[in-house]
C-alpha positions in Angstrom: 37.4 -117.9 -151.8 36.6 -121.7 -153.0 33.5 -123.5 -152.1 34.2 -126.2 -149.4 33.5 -128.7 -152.0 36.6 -127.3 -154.3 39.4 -127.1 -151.2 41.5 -130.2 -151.0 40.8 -131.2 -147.6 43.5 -134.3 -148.3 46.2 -132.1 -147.2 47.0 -131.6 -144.0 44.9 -128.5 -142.8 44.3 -125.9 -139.9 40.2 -124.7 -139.8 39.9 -121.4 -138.4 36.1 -121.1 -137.8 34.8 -117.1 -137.6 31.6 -116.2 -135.7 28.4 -115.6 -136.9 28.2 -111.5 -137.5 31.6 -110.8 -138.4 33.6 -113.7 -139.4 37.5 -114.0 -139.0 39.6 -110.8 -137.9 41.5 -109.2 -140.6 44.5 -110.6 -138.7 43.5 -114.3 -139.5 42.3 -113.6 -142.4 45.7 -112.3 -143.4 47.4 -115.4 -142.0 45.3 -117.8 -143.7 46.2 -119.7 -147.5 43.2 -120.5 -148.0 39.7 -118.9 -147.7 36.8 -121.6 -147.8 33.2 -120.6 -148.1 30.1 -122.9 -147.4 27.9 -121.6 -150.6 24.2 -120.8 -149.1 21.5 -120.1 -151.0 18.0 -118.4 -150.5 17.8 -115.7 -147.8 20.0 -116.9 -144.5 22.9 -114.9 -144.5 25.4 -117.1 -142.0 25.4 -120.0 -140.4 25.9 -120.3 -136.5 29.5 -121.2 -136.1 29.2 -124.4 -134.8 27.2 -125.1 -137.9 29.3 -124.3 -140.1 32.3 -126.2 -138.4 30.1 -129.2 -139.0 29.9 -128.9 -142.4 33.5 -128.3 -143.1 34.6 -131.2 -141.1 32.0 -133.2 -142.7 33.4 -132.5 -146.1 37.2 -132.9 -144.6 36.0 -136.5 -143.7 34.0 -136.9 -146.7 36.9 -136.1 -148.8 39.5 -137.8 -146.6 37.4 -141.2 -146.9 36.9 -141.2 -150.6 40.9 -140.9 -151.4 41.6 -143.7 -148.7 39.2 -145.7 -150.9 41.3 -145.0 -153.6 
């Protein structure tokens, strides 16, 4: 898996989004390139899912704005 930060978010990609106590099915896991993580640190264990779709999208934009600078 690479940290959010580390996945090219240039490229034209698909976010799969897994909930909170299990994540994505082994199904779309399987079906996936790509595994992204959001790195946490300290005790919290998972985000809420609509967290976490923040964050990636944030960095998606964040990356996507920085190479249209370019």
């Amino acid at each position: 898996n690479l940290d959010a930060a580390e996945y090219d978010f240039t490229q034209p990609t698909l976010a799969l989004i897994g909930n909170e106590t299990t994540g994505l099915s082994s199904g779309w896991r399987e079906a996936c390139d790509q595994l992204v993580r959001i790195p946490m640190f300290g005790s919290a264990s998972s985000l809420n899912a609509a967290t976490a779709a923040t964050v990636v999208l944030y960095e998606a934009a964040r990356q996507r704005s920085a190479s249209a600078r370019r």
